[in-house]
NUKERO-853016 format. One line per field, with one value per residue: x, y, z of N, C-alpha, C in turn; residue in three letters; residue number from 1. Coordinates in steps of 0.001 Angstrom, whole numbers. Layout:
# NUKERO-853016
nx	(X/...);
ny	(Y/...);
nz	(Z/...);
cax	(X/...);
cay	(Y/...);
caz	(Z/...);
cx	(X/...);
cy	(Y/...);
cz	(Z/...);
nunu	(ALA/...);
volo	(NUM/...);
//
This chain:
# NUKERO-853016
nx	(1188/981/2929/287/-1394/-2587/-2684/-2615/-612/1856/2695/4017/5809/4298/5578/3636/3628/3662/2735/5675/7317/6840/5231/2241/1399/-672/-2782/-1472/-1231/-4139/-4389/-2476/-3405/-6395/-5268/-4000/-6250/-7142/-5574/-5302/-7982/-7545/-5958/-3856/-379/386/1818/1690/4295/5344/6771/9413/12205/14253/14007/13375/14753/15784/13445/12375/14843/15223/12984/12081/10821/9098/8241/7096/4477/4196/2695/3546/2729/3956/7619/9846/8341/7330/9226/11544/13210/12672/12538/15142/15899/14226/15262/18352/18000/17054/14447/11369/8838/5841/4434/6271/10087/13268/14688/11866/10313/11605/12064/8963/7492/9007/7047/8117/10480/9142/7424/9485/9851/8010/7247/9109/8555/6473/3769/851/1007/331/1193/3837/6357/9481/9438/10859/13046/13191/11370/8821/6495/4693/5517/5315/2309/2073/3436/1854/-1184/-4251/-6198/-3856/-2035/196/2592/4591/7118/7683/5376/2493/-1162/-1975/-943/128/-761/-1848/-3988/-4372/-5408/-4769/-2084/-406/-644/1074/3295/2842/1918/3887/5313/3717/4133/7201/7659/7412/8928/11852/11922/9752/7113/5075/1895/-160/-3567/-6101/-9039/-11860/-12533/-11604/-9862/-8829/-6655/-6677/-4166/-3606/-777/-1265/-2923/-5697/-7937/-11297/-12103/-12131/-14253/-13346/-15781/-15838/-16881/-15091/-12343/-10630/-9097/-8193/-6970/-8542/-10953/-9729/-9990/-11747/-14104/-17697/-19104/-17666/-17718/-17964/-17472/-18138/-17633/-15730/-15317/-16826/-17086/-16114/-14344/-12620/-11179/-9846/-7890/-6450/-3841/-1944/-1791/-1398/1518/2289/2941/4937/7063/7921/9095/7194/6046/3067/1252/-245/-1808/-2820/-2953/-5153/-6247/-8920/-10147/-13032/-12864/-11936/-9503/-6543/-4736/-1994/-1225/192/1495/859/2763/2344/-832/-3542/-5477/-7973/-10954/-11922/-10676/-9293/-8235/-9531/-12433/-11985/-11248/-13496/-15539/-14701/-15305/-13959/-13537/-12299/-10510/-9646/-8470/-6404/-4992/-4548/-2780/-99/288/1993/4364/5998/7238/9628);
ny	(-22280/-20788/-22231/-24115/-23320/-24947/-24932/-22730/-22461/-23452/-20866/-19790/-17047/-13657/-10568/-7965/-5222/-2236/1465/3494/6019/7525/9621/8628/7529/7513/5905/3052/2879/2301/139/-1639/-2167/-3586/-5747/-6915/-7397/-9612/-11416/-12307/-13297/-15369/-17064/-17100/-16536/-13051/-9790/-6225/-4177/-1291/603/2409/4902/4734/2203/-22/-1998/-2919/-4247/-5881/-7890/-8266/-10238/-11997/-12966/-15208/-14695/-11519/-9373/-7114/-4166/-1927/1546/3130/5252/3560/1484/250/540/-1579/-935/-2010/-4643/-5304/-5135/-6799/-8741/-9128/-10033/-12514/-13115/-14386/-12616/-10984/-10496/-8683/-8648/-6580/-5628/-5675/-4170/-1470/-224/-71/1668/3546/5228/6724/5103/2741/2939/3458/980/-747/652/-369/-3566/-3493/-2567/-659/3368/6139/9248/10979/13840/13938/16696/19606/22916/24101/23307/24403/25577/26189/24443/21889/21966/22251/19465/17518/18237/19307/18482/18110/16394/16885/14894/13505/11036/9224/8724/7656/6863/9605/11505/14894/15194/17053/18028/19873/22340/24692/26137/27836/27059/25268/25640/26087/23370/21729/22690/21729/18831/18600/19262/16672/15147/14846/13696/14983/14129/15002/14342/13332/13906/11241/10276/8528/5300/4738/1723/-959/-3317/-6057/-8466/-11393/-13815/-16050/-15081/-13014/-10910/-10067/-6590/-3136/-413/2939/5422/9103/11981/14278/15991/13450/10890/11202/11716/11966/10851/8153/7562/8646/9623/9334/9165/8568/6181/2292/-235/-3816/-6266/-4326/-4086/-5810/-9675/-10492/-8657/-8276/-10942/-10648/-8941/-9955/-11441/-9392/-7708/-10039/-9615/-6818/-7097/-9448/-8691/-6470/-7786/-8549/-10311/-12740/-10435/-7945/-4297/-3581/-491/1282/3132/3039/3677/5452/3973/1810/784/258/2423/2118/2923/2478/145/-977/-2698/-2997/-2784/-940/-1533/-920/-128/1122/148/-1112/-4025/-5584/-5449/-6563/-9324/-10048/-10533/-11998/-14698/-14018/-14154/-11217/-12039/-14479/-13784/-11869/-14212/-15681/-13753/-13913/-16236/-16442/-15434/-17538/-18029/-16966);
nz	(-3602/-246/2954/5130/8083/11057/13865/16165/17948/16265/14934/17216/19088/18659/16892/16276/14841/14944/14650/14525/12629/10697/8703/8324/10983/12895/11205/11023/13484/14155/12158/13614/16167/15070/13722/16138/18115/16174/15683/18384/19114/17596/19069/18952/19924/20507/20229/21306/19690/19557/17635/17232/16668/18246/20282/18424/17891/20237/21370/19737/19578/22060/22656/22419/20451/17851/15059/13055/12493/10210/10275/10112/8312/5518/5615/7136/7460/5042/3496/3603/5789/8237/7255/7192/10065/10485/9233/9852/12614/12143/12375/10842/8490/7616/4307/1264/1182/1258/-863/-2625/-1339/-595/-3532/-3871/-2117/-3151/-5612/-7950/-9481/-9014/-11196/-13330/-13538/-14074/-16473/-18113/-17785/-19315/-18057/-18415/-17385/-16531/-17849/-16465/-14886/-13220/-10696/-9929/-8317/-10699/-12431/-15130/-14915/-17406/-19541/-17753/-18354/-20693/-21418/-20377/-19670/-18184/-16007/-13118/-10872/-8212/-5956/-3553/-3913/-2242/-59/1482/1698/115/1588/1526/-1242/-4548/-6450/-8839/-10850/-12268/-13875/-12704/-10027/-9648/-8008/-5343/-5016/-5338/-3455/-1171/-1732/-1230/1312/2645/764/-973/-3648/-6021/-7754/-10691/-12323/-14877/-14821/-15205/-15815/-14944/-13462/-9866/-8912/-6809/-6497/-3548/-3029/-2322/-1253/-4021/-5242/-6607/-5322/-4835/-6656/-5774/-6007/-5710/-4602/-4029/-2643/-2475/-3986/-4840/-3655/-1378/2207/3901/2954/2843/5373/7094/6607/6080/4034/1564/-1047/-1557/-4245/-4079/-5928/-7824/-10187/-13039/-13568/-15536/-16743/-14445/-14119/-16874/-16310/-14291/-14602/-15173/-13121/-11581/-12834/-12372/-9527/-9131/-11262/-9708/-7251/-5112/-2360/-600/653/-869/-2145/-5236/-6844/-9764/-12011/-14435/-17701/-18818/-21595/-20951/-20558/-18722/-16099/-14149/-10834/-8387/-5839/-3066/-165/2426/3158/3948/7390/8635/9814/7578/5530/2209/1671/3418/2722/41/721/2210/601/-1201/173/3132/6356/8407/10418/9641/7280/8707/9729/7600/6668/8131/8268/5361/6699/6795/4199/3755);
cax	(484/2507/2339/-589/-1393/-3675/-2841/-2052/522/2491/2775/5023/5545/4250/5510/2681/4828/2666/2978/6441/7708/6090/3545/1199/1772/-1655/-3440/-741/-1897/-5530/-4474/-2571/-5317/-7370/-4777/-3501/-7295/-8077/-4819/-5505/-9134/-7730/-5531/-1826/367/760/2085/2002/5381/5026/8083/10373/13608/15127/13949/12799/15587/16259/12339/12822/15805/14259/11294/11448/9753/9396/7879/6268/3171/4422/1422/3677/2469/5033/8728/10160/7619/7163/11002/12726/13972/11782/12655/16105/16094/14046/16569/19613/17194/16676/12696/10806/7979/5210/4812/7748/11604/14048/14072/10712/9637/12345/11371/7822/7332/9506/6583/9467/11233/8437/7192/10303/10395/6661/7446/10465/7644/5017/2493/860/709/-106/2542/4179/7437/9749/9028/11806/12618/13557/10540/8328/4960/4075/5854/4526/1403/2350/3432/898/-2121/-4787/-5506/-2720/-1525/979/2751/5599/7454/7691/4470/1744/-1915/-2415/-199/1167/-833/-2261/-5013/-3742/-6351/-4358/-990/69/-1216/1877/4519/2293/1416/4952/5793/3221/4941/8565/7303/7282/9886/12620/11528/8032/6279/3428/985/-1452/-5043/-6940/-10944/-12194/-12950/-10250/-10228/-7809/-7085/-6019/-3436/-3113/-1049/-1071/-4390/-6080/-9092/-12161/-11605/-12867/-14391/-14098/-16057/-15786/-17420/-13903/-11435/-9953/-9236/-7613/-6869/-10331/-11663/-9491/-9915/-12375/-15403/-18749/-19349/-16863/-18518/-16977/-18634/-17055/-16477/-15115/-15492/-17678/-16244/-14822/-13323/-11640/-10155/-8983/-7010/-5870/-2700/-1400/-1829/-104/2659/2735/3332/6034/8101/8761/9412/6716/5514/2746/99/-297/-3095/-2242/-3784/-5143/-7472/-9360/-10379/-13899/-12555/-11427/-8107/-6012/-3325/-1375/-592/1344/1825/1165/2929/1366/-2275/-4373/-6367/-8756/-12402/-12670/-9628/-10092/-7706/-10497/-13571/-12047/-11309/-14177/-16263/-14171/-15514/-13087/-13610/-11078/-9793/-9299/-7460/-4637/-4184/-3596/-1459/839/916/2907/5795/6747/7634/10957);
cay	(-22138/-21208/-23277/-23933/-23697/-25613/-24819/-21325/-22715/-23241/-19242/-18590/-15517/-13117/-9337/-7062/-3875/-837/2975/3621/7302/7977/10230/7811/6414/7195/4671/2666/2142/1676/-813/-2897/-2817/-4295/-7302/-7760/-8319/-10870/-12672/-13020/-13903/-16674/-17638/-16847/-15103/-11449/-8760/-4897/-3664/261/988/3724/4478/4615/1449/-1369/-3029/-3827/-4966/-7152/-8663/-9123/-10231/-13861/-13491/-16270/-14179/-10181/-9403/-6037/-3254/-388/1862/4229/5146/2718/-1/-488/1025/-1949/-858/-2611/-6266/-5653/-5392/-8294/-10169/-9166/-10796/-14007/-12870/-14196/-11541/-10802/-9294/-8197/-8194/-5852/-4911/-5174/-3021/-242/-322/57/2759/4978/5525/6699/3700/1565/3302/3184/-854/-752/1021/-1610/-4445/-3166/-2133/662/3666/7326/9827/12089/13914/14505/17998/20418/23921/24309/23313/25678/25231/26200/23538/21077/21544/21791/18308/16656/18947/19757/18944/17198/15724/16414/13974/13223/10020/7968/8262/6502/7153/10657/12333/16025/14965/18019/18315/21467/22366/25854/26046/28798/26629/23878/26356/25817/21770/21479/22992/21345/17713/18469/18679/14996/14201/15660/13161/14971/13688/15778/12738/13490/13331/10191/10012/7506/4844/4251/569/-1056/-5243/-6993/-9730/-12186/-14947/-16092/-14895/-11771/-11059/-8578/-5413/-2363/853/3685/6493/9979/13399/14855/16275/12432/9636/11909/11104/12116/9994/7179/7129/8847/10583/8492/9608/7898/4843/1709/-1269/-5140/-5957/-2776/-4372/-7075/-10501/-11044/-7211/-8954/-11984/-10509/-8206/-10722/-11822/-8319/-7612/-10532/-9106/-6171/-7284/-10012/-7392/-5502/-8944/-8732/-11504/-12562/-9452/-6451/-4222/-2687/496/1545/3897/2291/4640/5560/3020/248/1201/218/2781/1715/3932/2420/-951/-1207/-3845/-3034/-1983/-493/-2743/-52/-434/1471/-339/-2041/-5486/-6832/-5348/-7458/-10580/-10636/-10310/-13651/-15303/-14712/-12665/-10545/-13217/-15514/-12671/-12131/-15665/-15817/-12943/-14559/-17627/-15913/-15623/-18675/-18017/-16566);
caz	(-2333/1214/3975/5985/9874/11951/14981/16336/18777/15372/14769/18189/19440/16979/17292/15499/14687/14635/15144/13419/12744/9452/8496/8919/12159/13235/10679/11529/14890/13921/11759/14356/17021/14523/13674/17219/18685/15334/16239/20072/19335/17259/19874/19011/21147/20363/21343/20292/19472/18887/16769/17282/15702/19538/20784/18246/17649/21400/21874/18966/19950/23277/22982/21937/19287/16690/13943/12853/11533/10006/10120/10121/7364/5245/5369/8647/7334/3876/2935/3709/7035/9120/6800/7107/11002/10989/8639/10878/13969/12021/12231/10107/8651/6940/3645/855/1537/1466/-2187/-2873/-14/-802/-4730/-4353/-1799/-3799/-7252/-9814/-9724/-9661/-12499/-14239/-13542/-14496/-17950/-18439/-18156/-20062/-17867/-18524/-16053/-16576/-18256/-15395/-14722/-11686/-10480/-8744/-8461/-12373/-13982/-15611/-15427/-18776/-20197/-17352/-18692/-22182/-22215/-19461/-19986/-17214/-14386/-12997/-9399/-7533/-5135/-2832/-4590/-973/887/1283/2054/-139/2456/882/-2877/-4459/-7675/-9898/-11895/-12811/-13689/-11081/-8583/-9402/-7082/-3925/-4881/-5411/-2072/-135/-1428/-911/2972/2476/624/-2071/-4609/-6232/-9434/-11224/-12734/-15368/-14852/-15891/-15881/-15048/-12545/-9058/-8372/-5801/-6286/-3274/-3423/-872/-1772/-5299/-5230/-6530/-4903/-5463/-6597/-5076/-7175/-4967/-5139/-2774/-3206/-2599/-5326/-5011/-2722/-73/3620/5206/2238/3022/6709/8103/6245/6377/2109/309/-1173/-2057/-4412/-4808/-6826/-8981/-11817/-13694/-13289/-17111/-16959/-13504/-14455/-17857/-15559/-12930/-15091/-15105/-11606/-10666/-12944/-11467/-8409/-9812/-11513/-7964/-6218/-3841/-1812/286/-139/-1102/-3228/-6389/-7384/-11084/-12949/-15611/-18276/-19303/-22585/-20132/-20435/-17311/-15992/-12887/-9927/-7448/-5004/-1391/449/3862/2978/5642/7728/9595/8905/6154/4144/1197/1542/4174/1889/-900/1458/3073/-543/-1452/1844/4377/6787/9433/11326/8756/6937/8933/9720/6525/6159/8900/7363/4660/7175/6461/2891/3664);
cx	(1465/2041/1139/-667/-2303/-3740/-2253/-1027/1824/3328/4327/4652/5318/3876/4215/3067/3904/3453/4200/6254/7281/5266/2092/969/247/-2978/-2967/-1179/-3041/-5651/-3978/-2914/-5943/-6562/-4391/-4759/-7550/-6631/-5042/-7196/-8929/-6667/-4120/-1264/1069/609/2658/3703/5119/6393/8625/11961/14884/15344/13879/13505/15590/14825/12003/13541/15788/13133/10878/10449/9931/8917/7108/5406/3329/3223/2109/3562/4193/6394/9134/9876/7582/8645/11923/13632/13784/12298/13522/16586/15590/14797/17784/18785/17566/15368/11888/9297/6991/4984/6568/8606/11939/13902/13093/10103/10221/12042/9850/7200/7755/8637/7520/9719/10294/7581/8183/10336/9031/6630/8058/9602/6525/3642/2603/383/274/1098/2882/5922/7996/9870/10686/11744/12709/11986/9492/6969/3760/4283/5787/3025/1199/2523/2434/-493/-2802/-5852/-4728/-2479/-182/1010/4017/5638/7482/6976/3077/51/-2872/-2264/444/621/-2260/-3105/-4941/-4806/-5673/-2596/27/164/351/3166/3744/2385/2807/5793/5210/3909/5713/8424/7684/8467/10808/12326/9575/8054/4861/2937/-277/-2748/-5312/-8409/-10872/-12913/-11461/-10606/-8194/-7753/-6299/-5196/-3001/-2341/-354/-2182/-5036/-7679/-10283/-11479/-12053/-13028/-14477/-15009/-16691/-16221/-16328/-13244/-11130/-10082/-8267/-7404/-7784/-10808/-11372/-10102/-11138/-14313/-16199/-19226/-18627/-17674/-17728/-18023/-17258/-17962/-16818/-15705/-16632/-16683/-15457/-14011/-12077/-10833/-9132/-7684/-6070/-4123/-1779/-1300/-612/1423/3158/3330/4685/7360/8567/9216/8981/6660/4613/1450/389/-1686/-2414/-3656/-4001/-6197/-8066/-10164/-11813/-13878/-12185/-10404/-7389/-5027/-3114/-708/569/761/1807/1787/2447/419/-2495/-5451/-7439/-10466/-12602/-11572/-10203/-9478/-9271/-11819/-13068/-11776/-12716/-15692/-15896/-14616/-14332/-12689/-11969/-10220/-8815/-8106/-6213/-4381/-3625/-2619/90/1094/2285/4237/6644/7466/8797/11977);
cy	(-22246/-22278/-23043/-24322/-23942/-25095/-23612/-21519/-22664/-22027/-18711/-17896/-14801/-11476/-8398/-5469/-3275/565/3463/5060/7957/8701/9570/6616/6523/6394/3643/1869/1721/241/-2257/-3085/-3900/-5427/-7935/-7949/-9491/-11704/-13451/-13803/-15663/-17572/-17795/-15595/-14063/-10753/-7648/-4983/-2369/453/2087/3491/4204/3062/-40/-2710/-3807/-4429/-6015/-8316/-8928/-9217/-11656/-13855/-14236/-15939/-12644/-10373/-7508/-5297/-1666/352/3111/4068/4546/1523/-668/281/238/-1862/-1577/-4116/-5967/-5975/-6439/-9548/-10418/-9946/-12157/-14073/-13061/-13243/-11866/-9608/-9634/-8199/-6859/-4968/-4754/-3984/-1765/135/220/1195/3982/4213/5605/5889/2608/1505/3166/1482/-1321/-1046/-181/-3037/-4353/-3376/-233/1727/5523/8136/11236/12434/14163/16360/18923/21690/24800/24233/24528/24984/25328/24583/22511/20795/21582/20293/16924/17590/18983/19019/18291/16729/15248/15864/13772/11576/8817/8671/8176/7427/8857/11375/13461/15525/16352/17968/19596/21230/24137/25676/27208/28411/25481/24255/25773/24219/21354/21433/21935/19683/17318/18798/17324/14743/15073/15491/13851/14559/14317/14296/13584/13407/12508/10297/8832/6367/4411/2833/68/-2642/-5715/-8150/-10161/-13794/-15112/-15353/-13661/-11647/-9843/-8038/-4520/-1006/1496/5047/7658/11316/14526/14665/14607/11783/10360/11210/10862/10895/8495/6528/7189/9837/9074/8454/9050/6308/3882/274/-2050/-5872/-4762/-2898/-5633/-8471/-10583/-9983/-8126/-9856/-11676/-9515/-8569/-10698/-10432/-7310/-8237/-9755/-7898/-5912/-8235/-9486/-6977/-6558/-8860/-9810/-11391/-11848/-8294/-5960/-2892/-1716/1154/2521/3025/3538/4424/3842/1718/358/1207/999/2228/2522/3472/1078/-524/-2114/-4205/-2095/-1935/-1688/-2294/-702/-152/962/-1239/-3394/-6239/-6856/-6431/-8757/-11126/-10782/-11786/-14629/-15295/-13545/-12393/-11557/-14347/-15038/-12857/-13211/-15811/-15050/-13717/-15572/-17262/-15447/-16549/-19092/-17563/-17673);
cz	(-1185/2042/4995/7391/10042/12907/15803/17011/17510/15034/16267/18901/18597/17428/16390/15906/14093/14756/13900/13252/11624/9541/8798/9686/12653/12449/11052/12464/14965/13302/12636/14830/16308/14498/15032/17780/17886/15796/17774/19779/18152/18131/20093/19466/20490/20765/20439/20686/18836/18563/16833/16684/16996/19968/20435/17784/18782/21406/20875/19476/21290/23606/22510/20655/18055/14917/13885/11834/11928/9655/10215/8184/6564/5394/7144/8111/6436/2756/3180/5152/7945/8623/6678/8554/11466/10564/9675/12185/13390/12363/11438/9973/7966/5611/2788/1786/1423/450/-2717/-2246/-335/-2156/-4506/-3539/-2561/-5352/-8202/-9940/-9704/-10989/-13601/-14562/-14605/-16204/-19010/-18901/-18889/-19504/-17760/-17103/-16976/-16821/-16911/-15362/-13341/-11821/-9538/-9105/-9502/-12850/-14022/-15521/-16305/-19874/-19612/-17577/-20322/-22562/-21227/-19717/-18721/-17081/-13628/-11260/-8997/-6671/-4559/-3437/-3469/-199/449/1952/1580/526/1479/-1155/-2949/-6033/-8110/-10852/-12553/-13106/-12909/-10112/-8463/-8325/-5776/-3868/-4821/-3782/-1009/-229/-1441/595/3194/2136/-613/-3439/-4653/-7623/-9478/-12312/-13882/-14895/-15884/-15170/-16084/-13704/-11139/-8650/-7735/-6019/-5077/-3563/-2215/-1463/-2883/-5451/-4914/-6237/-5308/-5469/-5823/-5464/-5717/-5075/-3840/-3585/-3561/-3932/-5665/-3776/-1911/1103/4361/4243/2653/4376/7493/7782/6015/4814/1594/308/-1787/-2475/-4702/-4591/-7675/-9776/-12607/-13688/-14248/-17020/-15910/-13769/-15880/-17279/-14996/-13261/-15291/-13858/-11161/-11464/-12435/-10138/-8243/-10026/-10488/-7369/-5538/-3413/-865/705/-193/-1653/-4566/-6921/-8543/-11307/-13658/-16383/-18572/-20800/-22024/-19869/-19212/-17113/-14681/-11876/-9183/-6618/-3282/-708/1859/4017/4446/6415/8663/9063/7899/4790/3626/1051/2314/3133/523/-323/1565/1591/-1313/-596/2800/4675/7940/9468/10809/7382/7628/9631/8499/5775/6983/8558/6259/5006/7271/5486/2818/4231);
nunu	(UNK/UNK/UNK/UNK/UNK/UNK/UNK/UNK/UNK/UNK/UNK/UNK/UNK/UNK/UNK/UNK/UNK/UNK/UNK/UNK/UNK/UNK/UNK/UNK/UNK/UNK/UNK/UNK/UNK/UNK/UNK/UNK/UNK/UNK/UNK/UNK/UNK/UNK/UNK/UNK/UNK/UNK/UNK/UNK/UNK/UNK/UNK/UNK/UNK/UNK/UNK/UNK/UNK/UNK/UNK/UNK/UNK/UNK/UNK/UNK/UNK/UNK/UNK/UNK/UNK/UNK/UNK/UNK/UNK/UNK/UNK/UNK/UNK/UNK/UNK/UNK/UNK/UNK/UNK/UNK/UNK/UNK/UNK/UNK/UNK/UNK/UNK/UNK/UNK/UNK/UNK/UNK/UNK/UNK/UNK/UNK/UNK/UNK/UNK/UNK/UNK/UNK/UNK/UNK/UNK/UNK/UNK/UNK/UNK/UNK/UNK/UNK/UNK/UNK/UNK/UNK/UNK/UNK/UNK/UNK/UNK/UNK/UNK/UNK/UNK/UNK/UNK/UNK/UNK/UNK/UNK/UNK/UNK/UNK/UNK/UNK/UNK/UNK/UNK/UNK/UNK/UNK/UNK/UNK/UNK/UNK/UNK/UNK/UNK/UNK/UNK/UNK/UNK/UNK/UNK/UNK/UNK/UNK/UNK/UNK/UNK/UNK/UNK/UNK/UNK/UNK/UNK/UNK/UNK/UNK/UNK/UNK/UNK/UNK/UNK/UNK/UNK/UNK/UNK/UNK/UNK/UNK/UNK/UNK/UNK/UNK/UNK/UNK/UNK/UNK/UNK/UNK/UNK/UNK/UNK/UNK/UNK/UNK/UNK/UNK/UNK/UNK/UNK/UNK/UNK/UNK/UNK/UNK/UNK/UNK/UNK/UNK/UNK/UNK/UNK/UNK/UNK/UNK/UNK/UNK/UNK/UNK/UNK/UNK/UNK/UNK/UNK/UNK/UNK/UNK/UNK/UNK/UNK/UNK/UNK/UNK/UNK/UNK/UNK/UNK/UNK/UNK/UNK/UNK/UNK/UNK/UNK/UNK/UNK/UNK/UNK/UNK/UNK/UNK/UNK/UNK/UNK/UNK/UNK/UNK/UNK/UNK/UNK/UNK/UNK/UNK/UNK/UNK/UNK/UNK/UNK/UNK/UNK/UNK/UNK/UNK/UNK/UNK/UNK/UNK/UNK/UNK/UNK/UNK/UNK/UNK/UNK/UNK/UNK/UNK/UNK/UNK/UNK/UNK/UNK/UNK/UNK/UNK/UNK/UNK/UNK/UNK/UNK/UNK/UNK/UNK/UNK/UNK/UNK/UNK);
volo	(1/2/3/4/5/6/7/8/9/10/11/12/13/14/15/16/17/18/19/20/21/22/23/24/25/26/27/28/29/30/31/32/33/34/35/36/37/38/39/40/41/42/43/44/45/46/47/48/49/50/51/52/53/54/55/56/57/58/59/60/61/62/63/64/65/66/67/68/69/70/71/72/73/74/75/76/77/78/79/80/81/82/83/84/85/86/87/88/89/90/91/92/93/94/95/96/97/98/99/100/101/102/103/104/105/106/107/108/109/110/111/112/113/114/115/116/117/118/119/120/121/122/123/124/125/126/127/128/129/130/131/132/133/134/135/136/137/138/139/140/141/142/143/144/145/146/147/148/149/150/151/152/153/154/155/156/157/158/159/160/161/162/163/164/165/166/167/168/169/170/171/172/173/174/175/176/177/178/179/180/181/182/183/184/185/186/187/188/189/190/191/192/193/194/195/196/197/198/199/200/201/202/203/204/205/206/207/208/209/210/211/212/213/214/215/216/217/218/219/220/221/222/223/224/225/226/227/228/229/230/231/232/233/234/235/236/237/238/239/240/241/242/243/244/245/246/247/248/249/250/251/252/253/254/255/256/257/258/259/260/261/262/263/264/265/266/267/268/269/270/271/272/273/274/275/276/277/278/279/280/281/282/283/284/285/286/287/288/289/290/291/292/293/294/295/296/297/298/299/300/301/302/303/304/305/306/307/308/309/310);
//
């Protein structure tokens, strides 16, 4: 268990680093709105910091600030860049380090680390402008999902249900990034576990009319439905201990939410690690908080607390 605060005066100055140059700078910003009103309404002094690659070093390094409550989403935020400029400060943060953070944005490699520990994840290869797409679906079969290997939020991810179609899906997520991976399809159910903490909290089944859990789905369509808990309580707790390893293995700290399939059979595969989930209305860290009792507010107090752990 980290340390606990009483008294918000405790906390400092406390930068809340939003925006950030990523693809998804505009969740980003939704999300720190939301934490910088629940911090002021609990009474500790914060203050936006909109992140740019021009400026955020100097408004860091002047800005008195005694600690960040990191909300930038994507490559800036959850790559490590962001917790190394706060290390060189002497800032303490919120959230994964250095190597965790750089590890777990980039999928391959946390899949490879994944593999290494024995959790299981879904069989996929890296994609470039060699492969054949006969023999991508020869040895993954149909219908498959492509993806850009570092970003976040179902930015540039594409559902191939033909294998003609993998030249375009391919294209559309080397936009993104150089690193692509084609992913099998799994059937089944998408559930998401918060981790705050030591402590894994509801899950959260989602379920959207769309091909998948897309961007509109994530963010902004009124149809995607979401139940918590995901799962039945015994399915949950027999899970828990493999969660936390998942999250272990990468060296996170602090929270995150780890994302899985579960098969028609129960069967868990493992997608991928967030270290700075979304915190908009429609994200799922608060829906599983606040399903544990504890709502907003009480949330990212206790995410900020976790800056103390470094």
């Amino acid at each position: 268990m980290g340390k606990v605060i009483t008294k918000a005066t405790e906390f400092g100055r406390v930068a809340v680093l939003m925006g950030g140059w990523s693809a998804e700078r505009e969740i980003s910003l939704m999300s720190g709105k939301a934490v910088f009103e629940a911090l002021r309404r609990c009474g500790i002094d914060a203050q936006v910091v909109d992140a740019d690659q021009k400026t955020v070093v100097q408004q860091l390094a002047g800005g008195g600030f005694d600690r960040a409550f990191i909300v930038l989403h994507g490559r800036g935020g959850e790559d490590g860049v962001i917790q190394a400029v706060l290390e060189m400060l002497n800032i303490p943060y919120t959230g994964s380090g250095v190597m965790a953070s750089a590890l777990t944005l980039d999928k391959w490699r946390t899949k490879l680390l994944w593999q290494g520990a024995g959790i299981p994840g879904a069989r996929y290869l890296v994609l470039d402008e060699q492969s054949d797409p006969a023999e991508v679906v020869a040895q993954l079969g149909l219908p498959l999902f492509v993806k850009p290997a570092r970003e976040g939020s179902s930015i540039g991810v594409t559902k191939v249900k033909r294998a003609e179609e993998l030249g375009a899906a391919y294209a559309a997520a080397r936009r993104h990034d150089a690193l692509v991976l084609v992913e099998e399809f799994i059937a089944g159910s998408e559930i998401q576990f918060p981790i705050l903490g030591r402590r894994v909290l509801p899950s959260i089944r989602v379920e959207t009319p769309c091909e998948f859990y897309d961007y509109q789905a994530k963010y902004f369509r009124d149809d995607t439905h979401y139940l918590c808990p995901g799962l039945p309580a015994d399915r949950e707790r027999a899970l828990h201990p493999l969660i936390l390893r998942a999250f272990d293995v990468t060296g996170c700290r602090g929270w995150a939410r780890v994302d899985l399939i579960i098969s028609p059979a129960g069967a868990p595969y493992f997608l991928e690690i967030n270290t700075v989930p979304g915190m908009t209305g429609h994200s799922l860290v608060p829906m599983g908080a606040r399903a544990a009792g504890i709502e907003f507010d009480e949330l990212v107090w206790r995410i900020l607390e976790t800056s103390f752990e470094l």
